[in-house]
ZADRENPA-612281 format. One record per residue (C-alpha): x, y, z; residue in one letter. Coordinates in steps of 0.5 Angstrom, whole numbers, padded with zeros to 4 digits, always signed. Each point is the difference from the previous one (the first is absolute). Last residue first. Example, Ala and Ser with C-alpha at 12.3 -4.5 7.8 and 13.67 -1.06 7.14 Angstrom:
<rs>
+0027-0002+0014S/-0002-0007+0002A/
</rs>
This chain:
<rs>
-0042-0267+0351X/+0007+0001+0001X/+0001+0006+0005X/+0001+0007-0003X/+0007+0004+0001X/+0002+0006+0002X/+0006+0004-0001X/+0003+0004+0005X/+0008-0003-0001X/-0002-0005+0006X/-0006-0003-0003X/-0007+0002+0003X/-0005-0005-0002X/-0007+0000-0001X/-0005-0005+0001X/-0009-0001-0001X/-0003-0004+0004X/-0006-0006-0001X/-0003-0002+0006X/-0003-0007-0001X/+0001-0002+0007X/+0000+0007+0005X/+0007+0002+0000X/+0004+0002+0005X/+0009+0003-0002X/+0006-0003+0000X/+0005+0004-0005X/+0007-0002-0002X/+0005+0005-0003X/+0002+0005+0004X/-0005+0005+0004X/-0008-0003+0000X/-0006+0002-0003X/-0008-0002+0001X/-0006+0000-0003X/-0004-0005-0002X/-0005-0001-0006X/+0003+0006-0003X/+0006+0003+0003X/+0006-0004+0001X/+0007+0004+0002X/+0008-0003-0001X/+0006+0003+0002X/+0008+0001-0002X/+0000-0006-0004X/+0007-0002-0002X/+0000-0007+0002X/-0006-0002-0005X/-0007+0001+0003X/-0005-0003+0004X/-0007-0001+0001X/-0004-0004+0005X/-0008+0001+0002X/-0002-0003+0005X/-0006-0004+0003X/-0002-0002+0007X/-0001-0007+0001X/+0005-0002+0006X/+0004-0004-0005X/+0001+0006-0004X/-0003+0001-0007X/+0003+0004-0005X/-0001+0006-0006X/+0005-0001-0004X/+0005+0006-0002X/+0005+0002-0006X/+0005+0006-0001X/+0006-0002-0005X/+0007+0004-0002X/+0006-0003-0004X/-0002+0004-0006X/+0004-0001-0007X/+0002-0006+0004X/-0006-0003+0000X/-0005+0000+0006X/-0005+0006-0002X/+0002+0001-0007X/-0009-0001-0003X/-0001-0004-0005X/-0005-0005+0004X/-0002+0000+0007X/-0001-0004+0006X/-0002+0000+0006X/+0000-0004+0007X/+0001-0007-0003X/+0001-0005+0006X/+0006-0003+0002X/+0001-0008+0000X/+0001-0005+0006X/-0002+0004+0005X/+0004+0000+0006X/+0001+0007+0002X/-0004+0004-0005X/+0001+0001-0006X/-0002+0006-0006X/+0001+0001-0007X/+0001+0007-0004X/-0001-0003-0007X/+0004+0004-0007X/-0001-0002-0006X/+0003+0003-0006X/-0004+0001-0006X/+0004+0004-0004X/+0007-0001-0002X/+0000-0005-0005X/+0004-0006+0003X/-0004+0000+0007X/+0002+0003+0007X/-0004-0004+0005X/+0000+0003+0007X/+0000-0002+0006X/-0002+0003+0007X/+0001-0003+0007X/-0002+0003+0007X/+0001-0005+0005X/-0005+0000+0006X/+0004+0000+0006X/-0001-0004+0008X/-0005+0001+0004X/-0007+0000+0001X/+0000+0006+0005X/-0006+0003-0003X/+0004+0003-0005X/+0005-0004-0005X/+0007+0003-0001X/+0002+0002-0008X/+0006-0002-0003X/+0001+0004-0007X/+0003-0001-0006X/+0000-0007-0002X/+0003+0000-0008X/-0002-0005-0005X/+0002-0001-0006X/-0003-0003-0007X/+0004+0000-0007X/-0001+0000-0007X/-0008+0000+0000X/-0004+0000-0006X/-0007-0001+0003X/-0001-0007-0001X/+0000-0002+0008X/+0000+0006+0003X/-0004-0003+0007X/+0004-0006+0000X/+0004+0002+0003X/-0003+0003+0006X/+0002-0008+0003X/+0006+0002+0001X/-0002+0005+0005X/+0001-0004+0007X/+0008-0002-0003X/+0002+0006-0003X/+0003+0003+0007X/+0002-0007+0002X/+0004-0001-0006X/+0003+0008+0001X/+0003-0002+0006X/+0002-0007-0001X/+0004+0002-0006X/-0002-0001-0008X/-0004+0005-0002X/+0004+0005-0004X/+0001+0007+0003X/-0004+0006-0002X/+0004+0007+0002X/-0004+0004-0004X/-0007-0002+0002X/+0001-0002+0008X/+0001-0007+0000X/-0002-0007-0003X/+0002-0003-0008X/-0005-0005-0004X/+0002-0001-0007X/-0006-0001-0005X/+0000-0007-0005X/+0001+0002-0007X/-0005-0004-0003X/-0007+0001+0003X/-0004-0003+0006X/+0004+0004+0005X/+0005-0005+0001X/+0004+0003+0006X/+0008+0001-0001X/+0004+0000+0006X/+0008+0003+0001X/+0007-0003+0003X/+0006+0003-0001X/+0006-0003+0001X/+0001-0003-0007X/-0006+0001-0004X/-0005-0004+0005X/-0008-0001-0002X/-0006-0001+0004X/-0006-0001-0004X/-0006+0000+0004X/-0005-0004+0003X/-0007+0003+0004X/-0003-0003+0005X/-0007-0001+0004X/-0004+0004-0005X/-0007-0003+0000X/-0002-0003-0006X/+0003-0001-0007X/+0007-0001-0002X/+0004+0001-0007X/+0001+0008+0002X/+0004-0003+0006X/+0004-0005-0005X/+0004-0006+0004X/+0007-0001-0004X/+0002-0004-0006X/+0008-0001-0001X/+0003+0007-0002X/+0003+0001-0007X/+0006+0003-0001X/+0004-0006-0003X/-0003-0004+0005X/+0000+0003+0006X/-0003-0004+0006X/-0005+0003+0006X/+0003+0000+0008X/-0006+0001+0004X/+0001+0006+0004X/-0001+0001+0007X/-0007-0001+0004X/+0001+0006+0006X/-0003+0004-0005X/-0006-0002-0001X/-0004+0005-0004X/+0005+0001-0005X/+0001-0008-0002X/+0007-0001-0003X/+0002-0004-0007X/+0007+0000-0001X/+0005+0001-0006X/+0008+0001+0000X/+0004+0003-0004X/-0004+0006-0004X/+0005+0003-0005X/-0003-0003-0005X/-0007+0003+0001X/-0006-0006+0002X/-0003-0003-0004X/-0006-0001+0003X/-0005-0007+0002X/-0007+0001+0002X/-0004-0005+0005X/-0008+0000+0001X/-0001-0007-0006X/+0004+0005-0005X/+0003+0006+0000X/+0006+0002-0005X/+0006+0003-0002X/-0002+0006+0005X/+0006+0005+0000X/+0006+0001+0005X/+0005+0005+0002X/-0001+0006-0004X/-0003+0005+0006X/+0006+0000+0004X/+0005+0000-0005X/-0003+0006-0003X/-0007+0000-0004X/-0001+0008-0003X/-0005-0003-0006X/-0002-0007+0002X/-0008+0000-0002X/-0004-0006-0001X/-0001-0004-0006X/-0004-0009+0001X/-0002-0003-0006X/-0003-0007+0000X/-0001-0005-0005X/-0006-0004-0003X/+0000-0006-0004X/+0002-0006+0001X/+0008-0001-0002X/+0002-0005+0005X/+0005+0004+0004X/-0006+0005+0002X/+0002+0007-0002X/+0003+0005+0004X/+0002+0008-0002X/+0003+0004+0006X/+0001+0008-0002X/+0006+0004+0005X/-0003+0008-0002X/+0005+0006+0000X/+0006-0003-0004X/-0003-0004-0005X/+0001-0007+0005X/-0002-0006-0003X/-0002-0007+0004X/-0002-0006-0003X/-0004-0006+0002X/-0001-0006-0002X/-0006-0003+0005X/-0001-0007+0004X/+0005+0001+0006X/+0005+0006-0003X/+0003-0002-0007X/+0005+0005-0002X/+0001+0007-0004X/+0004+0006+0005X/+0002+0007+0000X/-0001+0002-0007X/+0001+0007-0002X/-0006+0004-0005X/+0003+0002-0007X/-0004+0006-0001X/-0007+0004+0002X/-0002-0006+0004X/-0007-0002-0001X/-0006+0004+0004X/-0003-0001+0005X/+0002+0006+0006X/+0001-0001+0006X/-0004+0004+0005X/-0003-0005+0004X/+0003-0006-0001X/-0001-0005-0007X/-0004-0005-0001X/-0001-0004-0007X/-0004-0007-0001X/+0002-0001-0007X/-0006-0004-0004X/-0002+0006-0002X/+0007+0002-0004X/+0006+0003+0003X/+0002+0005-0005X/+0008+0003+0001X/+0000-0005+0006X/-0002-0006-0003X/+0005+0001-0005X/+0005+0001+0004X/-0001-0006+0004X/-0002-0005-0006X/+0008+0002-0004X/+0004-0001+0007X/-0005-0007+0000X/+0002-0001-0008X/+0007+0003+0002X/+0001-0006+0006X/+0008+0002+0002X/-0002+0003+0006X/-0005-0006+0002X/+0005-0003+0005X/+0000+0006+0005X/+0004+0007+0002X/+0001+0006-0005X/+0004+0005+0005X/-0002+0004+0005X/+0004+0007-0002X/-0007+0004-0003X/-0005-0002+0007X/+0005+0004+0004X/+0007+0001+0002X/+0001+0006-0003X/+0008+0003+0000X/+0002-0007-0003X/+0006-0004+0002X/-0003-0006+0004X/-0007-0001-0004X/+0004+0000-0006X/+0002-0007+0001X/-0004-0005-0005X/-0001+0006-0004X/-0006+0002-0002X/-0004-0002-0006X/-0005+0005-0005X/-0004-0003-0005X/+0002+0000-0006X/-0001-0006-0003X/-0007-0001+0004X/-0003+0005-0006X/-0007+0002+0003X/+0004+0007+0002X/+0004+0000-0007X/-0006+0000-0004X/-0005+0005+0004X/+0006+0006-0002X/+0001-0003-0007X/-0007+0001-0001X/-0006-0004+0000X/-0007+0000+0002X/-0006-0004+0002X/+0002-0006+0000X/-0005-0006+0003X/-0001-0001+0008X/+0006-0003+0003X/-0002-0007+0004X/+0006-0004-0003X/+0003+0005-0006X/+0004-0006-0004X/-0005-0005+0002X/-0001-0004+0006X/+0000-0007+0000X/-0001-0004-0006X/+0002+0002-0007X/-0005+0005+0000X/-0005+0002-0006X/+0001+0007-0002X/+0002-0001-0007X/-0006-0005-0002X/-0005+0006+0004X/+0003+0005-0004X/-0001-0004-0007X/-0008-0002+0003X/-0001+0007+0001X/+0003+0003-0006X/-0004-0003-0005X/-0006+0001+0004X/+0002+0007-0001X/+0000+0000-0007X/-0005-0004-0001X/-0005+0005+0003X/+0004+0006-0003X/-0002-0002-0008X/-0008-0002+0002X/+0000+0007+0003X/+0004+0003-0007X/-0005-0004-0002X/-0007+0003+0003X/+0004+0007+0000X/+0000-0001-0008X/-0008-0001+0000X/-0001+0005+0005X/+0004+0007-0004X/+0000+0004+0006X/-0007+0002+0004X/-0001+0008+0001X/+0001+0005+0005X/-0002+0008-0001X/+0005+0004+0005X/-0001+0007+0004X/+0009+0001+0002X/+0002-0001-0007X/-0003+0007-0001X/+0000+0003-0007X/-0006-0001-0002X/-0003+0001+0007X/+0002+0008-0002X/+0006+0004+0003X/+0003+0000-0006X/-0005+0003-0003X/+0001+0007+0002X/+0007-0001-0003X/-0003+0002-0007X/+0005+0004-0002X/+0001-0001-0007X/+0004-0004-0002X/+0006+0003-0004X/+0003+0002+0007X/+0002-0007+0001X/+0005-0001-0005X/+0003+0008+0002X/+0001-0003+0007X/+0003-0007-0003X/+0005+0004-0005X/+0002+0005+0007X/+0000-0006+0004X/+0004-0005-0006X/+0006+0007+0000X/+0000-0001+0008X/+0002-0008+0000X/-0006-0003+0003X/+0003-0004+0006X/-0006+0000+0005X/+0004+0007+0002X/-0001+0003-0006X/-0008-0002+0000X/+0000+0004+0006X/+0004+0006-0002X/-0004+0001-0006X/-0007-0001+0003X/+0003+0005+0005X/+0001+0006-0005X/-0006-0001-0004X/-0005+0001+0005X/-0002-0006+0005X/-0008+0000+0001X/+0001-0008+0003X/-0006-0004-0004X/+0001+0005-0006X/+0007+0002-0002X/+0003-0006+0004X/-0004-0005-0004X/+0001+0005-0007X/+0008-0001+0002X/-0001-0007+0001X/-0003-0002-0007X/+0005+0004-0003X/+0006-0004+0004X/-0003-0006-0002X/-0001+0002-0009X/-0007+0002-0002X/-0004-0004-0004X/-0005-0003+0006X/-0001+0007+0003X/-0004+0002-0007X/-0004-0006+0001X/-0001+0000+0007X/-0003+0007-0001X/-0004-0001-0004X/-0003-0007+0004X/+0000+0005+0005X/-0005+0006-0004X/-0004-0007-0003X/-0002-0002+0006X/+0003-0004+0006X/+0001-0007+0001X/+0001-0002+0007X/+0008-0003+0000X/+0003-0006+0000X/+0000-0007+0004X/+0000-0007-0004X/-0002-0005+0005X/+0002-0008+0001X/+0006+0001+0004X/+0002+0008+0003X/+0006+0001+0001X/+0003+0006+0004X/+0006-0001+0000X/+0005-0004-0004X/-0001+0006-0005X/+0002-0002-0008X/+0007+0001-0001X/+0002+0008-0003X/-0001+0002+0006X/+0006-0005+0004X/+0005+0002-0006X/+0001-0005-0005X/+0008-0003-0001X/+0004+0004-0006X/+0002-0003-0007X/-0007-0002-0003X/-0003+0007+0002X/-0007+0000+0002X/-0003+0006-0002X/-0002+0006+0005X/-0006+0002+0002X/+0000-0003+0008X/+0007+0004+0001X/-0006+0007-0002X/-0004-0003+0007X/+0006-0002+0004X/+0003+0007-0001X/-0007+0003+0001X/-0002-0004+0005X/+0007+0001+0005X/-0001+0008-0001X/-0007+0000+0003X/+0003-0003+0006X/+0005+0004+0000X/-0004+0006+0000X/-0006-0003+0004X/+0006-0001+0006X/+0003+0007-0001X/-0006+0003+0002X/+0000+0008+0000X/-0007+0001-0004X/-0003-0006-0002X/-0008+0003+0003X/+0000+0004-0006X/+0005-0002-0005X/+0007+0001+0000X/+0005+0005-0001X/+0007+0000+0001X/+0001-0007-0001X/+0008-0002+0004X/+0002-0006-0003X/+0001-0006+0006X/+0003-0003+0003X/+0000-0007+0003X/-0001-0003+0007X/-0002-0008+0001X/-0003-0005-0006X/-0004+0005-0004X/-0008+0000-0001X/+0000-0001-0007X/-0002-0006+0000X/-0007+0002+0001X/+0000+0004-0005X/+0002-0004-0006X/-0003-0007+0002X/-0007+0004+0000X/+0002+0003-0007X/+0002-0006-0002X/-0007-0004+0002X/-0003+0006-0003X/+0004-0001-0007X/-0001-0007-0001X/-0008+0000+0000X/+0000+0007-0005X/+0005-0004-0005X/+0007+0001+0000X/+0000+0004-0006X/-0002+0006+0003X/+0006+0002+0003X/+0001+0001+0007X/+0000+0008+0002X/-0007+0001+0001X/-0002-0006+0004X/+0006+0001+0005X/-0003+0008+0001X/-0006-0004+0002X/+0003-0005+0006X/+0004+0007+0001X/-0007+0004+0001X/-0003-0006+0003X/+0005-0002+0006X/+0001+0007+0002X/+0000-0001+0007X/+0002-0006+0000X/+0006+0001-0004X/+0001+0008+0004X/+0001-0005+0007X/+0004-0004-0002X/+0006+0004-0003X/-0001+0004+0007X/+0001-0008+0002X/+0007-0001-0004X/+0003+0007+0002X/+0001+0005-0005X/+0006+0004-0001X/-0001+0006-0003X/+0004+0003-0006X/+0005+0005+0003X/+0007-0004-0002X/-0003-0001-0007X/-0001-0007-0003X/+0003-0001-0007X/-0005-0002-0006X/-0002-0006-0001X/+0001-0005-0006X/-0003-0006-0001X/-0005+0004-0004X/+0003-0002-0006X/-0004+0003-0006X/-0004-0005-0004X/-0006+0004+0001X/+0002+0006-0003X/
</rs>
């Protein structure tokens, strides 16, 4: 009977339960040690005690299923077990591998992974088994050790999970045992005697084990034997991995830890993918998937190769950053190549995967050390794929700008009077301009990219990472491109408030004047209320600022800011904010004002006050802090900017 093929599973029925992975789970850890026990029983003997408790742990815990699976319906279970479809198919999982575990090598048919020895739990320098018992279950270990797998299964079931007749033979069936082998094993089993109170002794629990020291002589050379070996090894990895001068084949890239077809074909510079040279002038896109591959390195397999690599598993060497929400990782495929060539004292390459542009940079005289640098641009348009940092050196940064740019300048915001200094374009890339990211001190200034497709005209501001972020002005929803007088004027006293979402992941910047408000105690002349908002790359974290100018400063001041909320955007164009000011008499004020479209204003708190329209202007002590609500002209109400 022990030769019987248990590879044969009877067919599923239609209203056999279906378990979930984790309800599977649950019944393993709860059940652990019965099922552990029922594992012991079933394996045959001849395996030794010490192999049989390690099978038999191996056996259970790889019994847990990979997603969901059905299962045979038990009618009866034993207490505790009743209904449980998880402790049922778990249950029936042991005992399957449990009888494949007794079954003969054959020359002609691969091993099945139970009849191999377990790779987990192992247990170095120690054999496990089992308390000794007394003569009753040294007896009775006797008597099991003769029967044939599915006997010693039926007796388990029998005992340890009080199963009658009829379910032992449906779970031995299900595990592969053909009907007449279950009826010929139930009657094997009925010829011991029933002693399934013993079962339940320590003699039969490879949960409570007795440890003992392996043969020591022979685990001396066998250690002896391993240490040569691996000094062997050693020396013939170190002779393989010696480079020829330079960089090596991987660069900067950690060891390999894995591969597989998809892995391989996404560090093969072969097959990388290459835009057209004019694909930009026909495609429905114009976005970062059309630039076509630029720059004098884009024939270098071995620097393509290094980039790759360095991107799949940069090593510790690497100096890696990415934006906020961009994920690590490497390119899920061949990624598309937008640009290889020397940029100052660096190579550089960069790649595009379709929702991330990664820049790889490594010194031109091979030292050690590289740079990695990911940032998202999942969504970009023609607005936001104009430029990408190439490099930054000495205080200056270099782009590659897109390829339907036709003309380059560098333009500081906070001085709109100044124009625009014309920059070269070689082959897309930018003659080095001043970075503000790059300087320190007082902000005196803030430079950025102004670049001209055709007849528009749009600014890009280097915000410390590689995608540089795109400056607009106007109401949310109706935007425009900074590049008349007007809109120039009006970013011009906030360009330094740029450099307040450095890093965060910005895709672009606007700004958005949207209320004028008369100062009291006869000063004179408006104050200028303008709000800016950074909408970044993954959504969240959007930065809005209320700042306000007085006539003839030089640079607004921030009245309230907050984040991750939709005032100021297009989603909704309405904000509220106020500041507590100073007149020239001495007498403070608290000023508040709201977009266009509100109806009234009230303050309570620290000052109370309230005023029809949209501007407010009410006394306040020095400190005073208020508390605003807006009433919108639809009847909604809106919060103050805090």
């Amino acid at each position: 009977m022990q030769s019987q093929d248990v590879a044969k599973r009877p067919a599923r029925s239609a209203g056999d339960p279906v378990v979930d992975v984790e309800q599977a789970e649950a019944a393993l850890v709860e059940h652990y040690p019965g099922l552990v026990r029922l594992a012991y029983l079933v394996l045959p003997p001849d395996l030794g005690r010490s192999r049989r408790v390690l099978t038999a742990h191996a056996l259970t815990q790889r019994a847990l299923p990979r997603n969901r699976t059905v299962t045979p319906v038990i009618p009866a279970q034993s207490s505790g077990r009743e209904g449980d479809p998880g402790y049922a198919l778990v249950r029936l999982r042991v005992v399957r591998t449990a009888l494949e575990a007794g079954l003969p090598l054959r020359r002609r048919a691969w091993p099945r992974r139970s009849q191999l020895p377990p790779l987990l739990p192992q247990v170095w320098g120690l054999t496990l088994f089992p308390r000794s018992g007394g003569a009753d279950e040294l007896a009775l270990d006797q008597r099991l050790s003769a029967l044939s797998g599915p006997a010693r299964a039926a007796y388990a079931l029998r005992g340890l999970d009080r199963l009658p007749d009829g379910d032992v033979r449906r779970v031995l069936t299900a595990a592969g045992v053909a009907e007449a082998d279950a009826d010929a094993a139930l009657r094997e089993a009925d010829e011991v005697a029933d002693r399934y109170a013993l079962l339940g002794s320590p003699g039969f629990d490879p949960c409570t084990l007795q440890a003992r020291p392996t043969d020591l002589m022979r685990r001396r050379r066998h250690t002896k034997a391993a240490l040569v070996a691996g000094a062997a090894l050693v020396v013939c990895g170190a002779l393989l991995g010696l480079p020829g001068g330079g960089w090596g084949p991987d660069g900067a890239a950690a060891p390999v830890y894995a591969r597989n077809p998809a892995a391989e074909a996404a560090l093969d510079p072969g097959k990388l993918t290459r835009a057209a040279p004019a694909a930009w002038k026909t495609s429905a896109r114009t976005d970062f998937s059309v630039w076509p591959a630029r720059g004098a390195l884009t024939g270098d397999e071995e620097l393509l190769r290094r980039a790759l690599a360095v991107w799949a598993r940069p090593g510790g060497s690497v100096r890696v950053s990415a934006t906020a929400g961009t994920a690590a990782g490497g390119p899920a495929g061949p990624p598309q190549l937008l640009y290889a060539g020397t940029v100052d004292a660096a190579r550089v390459v960069i790649l595009y995967d379709g929702l991330r542009v990664v820049r790889y940079a490594e010194p031109k005289d091979g030292t050690a050390g590289a740079a990695l640098d990911l940032a998202r641009a999942d969504g970009a348009g023609r607005a936001e794929a104009n430029a990408v940092v190439l490099g930054r050196t000495d205080g200056n940064v270099r782009y590659l700008t897109a390829p339907w740019v036709t003309k380059a300048a560098e333009r500081d915001l906070a001085k709109p009077n100044s124009g625009a200094m014309d920059l070269t374009l070689t082959d897309g890339v930018t003659s080095p301009l001043a970075s503000p990211v790059l300087r320190s001190g007082a902000c005196t200034s803030w430079n950025v990219l102004q670049v001209t497709d055709g007849s528009r005209t749009r600014l890009m501001s280097d915000l410390g990472e590689l995608v540089p972020a795109h400056l607009t002005a106007g109401r949310p929803g109706r935007t425009k491109e900074v590049s008349g007088a007007g809109a120039l004027h009006a970013w011009a006293p906030y360009a330094c408030s740029l450099g307040a979402v450095r890093g965060q992941g910005v895709r672009s910047v606007n700004a958005w004047e949207f209320a004028s408000q008369p100062l009291p105690d006869d000063s004179g002349g408006a104050g200028e209320w303008v709000c800016t908002r950074a909408e970044t790359w993954r959504g969240a974290g959007a930065r809005v600022m209320a700042q306000f100018r007085t006539p003839g400063g030089a640079r607004g001041a921030v009245a309230a800011k907050a984040q991750d909320v939709p005032a100021c955007g297009k989603r909704d164009p309405h904000v509220l904010a106020g500041v507590l000011w100073k007149s020239e008499g001495g007498r403070w004020y608290l000023l508040a004002a709201g977009s266009r479209d509100t109806k009234s204003i009230e303050a309570t708190g620290g000052v109370s006050g309230s005023a029809d329209g949209n501007l407010l202007t009410a006394g306040a002590e020095q400190g005073a802090r208020a508390e605003l609500k807006g009433t919108l002209e639809d009847g909604r109400t809106i919060g103050g900017l805090r």
